[in-house]
LOKEGU-733779 format. One record per residue (C-alpha): residue in three letters; x, y, z. Coordinates in steps of 0.2 Angstrom, whole numbers, plus 5000, padded with zeros to 4 digits. Layout:
REM residues N
alaXYZ/...
//
This chain:
REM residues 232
unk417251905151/unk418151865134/unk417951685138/unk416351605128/unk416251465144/unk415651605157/unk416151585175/unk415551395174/unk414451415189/unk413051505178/unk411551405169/unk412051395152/unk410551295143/unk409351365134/unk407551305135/unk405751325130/unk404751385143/unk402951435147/unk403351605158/unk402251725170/unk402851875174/unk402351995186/unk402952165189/unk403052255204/unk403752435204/unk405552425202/unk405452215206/unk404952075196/unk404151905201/unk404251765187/unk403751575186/unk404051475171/unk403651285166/unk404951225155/unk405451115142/unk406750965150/unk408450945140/unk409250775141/unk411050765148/unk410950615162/unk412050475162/unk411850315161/unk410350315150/unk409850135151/unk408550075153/unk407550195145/unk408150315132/unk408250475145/unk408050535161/unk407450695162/unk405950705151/unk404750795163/unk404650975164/unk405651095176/unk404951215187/unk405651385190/unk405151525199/unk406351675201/unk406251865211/unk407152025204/unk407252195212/unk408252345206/unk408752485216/unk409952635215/unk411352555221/unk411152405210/unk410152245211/unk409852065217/unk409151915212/unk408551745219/unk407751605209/unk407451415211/unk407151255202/unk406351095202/unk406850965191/unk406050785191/unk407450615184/unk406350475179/unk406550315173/unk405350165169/unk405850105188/unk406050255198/unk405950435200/unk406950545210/unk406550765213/unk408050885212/unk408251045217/unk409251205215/unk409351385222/unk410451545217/unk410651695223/unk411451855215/unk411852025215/unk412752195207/unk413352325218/unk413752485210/unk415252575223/unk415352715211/unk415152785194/unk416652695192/unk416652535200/unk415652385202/unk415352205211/unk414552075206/unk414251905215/unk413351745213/unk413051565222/unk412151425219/unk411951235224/unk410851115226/unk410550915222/unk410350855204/unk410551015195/unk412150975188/unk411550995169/unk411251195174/unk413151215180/unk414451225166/unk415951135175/unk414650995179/unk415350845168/unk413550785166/unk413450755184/unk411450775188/unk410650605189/unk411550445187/unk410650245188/unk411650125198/unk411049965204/unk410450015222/unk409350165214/unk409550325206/unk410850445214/unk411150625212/unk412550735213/unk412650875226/unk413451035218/unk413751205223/unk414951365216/unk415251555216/unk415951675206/unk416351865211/unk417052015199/unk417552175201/unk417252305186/unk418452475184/unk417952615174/unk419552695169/unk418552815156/unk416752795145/unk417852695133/unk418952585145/unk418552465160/unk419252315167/unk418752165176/unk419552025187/unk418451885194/unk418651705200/unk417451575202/unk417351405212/unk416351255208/unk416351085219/unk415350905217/unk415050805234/unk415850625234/unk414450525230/unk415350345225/unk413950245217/unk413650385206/unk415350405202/unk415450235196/unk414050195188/unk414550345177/unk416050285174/unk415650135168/unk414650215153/unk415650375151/unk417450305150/unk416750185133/unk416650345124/unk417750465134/unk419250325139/unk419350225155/unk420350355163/unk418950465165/unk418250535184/unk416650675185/unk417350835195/unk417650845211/unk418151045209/unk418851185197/unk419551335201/unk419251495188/unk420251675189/unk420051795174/unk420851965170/unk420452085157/unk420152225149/unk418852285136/unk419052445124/unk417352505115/unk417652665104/unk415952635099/unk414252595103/unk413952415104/unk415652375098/unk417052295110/unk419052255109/unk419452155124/unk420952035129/unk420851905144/unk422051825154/unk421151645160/unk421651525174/unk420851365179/unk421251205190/unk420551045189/unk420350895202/unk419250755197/unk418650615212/unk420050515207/unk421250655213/unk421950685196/unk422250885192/unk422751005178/unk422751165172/unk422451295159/unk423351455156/unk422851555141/unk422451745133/unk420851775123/unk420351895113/
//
């Protein structure tokens, strides 16, 4: 894709980690401890939420048709009061049809793992009054590459990404977002994603590409909109 944002379902935080890898023919086994990265809301009573480490542990396998990966997460909220475990699996994979042509798919979803989904509106943990809350979230995308020569190919994709209602997180987060955002502020309830393009690379390492992107917006107040743009 043209688009910086990605597919909005994809991880897109980079973090420290302390990673093991084993390899294993033409697969891979890997677990990694990782730095937290804070982007919980509210933040009061204590300064941040996720200051523990997450845990990941993830399986890659490569074969001549293609490959596949599945990977999961553990991520710990805490606050002076309470603590609360989230976790988060994916599964994805590339499918070659052809010299020519090519798939690739991915889901993902869990509870709490919000800060790794890019249409997330920082909905991973929130602290109401009853306890701590986290968001359920899941998406997918799927893309489907065409080869018209070694120089030209084109992709379309779309990709799907929706939060379960959860109204005490909703407005607690609210009530902290909307004094910097405005009070007219809701998290996600779900976004919509297409992408057409094509790419052009008459040399190595160097690409021309122009992109078509669609999006739709709902938020849990039922609001929408919608973006419509070119890239390149």
């Amino acid at each position: 894709l043209v688009e910086w944002n990605g597919t909005g379902i994809a991880p897109t935080i980079r973090q420290a980690m302390l990673r093991y890898s084993v390899p294993l023919g033409k697969s891979r086994v890997d677990l990694a401890v990782e730095n937290s990265i804070g982007s919980s809301w509210p933040k009061a009573p204590v300064a941040d939420f996720d200051t523990n480490f997450d845990y990941v542990a993830r399986f890659d396998h490569n074969t001549d048709w293609g490959d596949v990966s599945v990977r999961g997460v553990g991520t710990q909220y805490h606050t002076d009061q309470q603590h609360k475990w989230g976790f988060g699996a994916a599964a994805s994979s590339r499918v070659n049809l052809g010299p020519k042509d090519s798939l690739v798919a991915l889901v993902a979803g869990g509870d709490g793992i919000g800060r790794f989904m890019y249409n997330a509106a920082v909905q991973g943990a929130v602290n109401t009054s009853q306890g701590m809350e986290l968001w359920s979230g899941w998406g997918a995308h799927l893309g489907y590459t065409h080869k018209w020569s070694d120089q030209l190919r084109s992709t379309v994709a779309s990709a799907y990404t929706r939060f379960d209602e959860n109204a005490k997180a909703n407005t607690a987060a609210r009530t902290v977002i909307a004094a910097g955002a405005g009070s007219d502020f809701y998290p996600n309830h779900s976004i919509r994603q297409f992408w057409a393009n094509s790419f052009y690379t008459p040399y190595k390492n160097f690409d021309v590409g122009l992109d078509y992107t669609y999006g739709k917006r709902e938020t849990f107040n039922g609001e929408t909109g919608s973006i419509s743009r070119l890239t390149s």
